[in-house]
GUDO-826614 format. One record per residue (C-alpha): residue number from 1; x, y, z. Coordinates in Angstrom, 1 decimal, decimal comma. Last residue first. Layout:
<torlums>
TORLUM; i; c1; c2; c3
TORLUM; NUM; X; Y; Z
...
</torlums>
This chain:
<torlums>
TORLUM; i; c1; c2; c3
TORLUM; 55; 23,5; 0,0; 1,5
TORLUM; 54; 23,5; -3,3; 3,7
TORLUM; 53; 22,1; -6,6; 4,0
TORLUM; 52; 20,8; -6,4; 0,3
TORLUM; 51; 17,3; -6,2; -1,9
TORLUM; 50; 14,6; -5,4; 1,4
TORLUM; 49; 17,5; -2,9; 2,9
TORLUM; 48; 18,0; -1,3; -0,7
TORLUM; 47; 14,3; -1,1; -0,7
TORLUM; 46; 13,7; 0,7; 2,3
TORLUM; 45; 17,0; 3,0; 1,4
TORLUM; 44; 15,4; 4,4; -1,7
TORLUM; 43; 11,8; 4,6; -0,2
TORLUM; 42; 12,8; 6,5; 2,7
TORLUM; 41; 15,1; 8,8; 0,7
TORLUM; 40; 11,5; 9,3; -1,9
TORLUM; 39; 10,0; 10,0; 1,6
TORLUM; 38; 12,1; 13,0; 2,4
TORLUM; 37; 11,9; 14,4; -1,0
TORLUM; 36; 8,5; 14,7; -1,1
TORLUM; 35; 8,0; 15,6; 2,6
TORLUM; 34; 4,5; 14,3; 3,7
TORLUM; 33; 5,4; 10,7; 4,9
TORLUM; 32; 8,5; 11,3; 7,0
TORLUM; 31; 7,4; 15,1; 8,3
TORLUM; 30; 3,9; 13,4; 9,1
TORLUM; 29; 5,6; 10,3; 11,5
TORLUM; 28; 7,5; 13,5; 13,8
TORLUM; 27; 10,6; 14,4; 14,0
TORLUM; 26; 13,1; 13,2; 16,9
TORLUM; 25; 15,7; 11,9; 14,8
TORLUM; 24; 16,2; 8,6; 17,1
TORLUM; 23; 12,5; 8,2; 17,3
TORLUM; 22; 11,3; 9,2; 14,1
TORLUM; 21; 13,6; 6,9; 12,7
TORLUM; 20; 13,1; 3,8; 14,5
TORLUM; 19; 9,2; 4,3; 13,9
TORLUM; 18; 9,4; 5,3; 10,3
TORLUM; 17; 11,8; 1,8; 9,9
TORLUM; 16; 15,2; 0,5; 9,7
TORLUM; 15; 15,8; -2,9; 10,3
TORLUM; 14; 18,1; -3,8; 13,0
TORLUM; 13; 21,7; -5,1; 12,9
TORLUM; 12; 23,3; -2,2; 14,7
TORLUM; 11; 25,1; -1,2; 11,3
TORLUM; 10; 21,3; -1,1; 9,9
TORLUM; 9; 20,4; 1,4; 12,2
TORLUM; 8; 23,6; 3,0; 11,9
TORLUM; 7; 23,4; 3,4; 8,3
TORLUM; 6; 19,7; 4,9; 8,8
TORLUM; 5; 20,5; 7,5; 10,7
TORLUM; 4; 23,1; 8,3; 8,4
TORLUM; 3; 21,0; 8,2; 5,6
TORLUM; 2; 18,1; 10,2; 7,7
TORLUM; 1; 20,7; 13,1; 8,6
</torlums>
């Protein structure tokens, strides 16, 4: 759900962020930061975004 999300996010030519997800997925800022595996995806696809235009 959060790399698709994410993938059209970026398709739309904006950045992805905790903000843009939380809105569009509709969970809140503590599931993002406090789920282990959750925020390890986060990481993974900030850094692809910071390192290329798409992932």
């Amino acid at each position: 759900m959060i790399r698709q999300e994410s993938a059209r996010i970026v398709d739309e030519g904006e950045e992805v962020s905790i903000r843009q997800l939380m809105w569009r997925i509709g969970l809140s800022r503590g599931f993002f930061y406090k789920n282990t595996q959750v925020r390890k995806e986060n990481d993974r696809i900030f850094e692809l975004q910071v390192n290329s235009d798409r992932f």
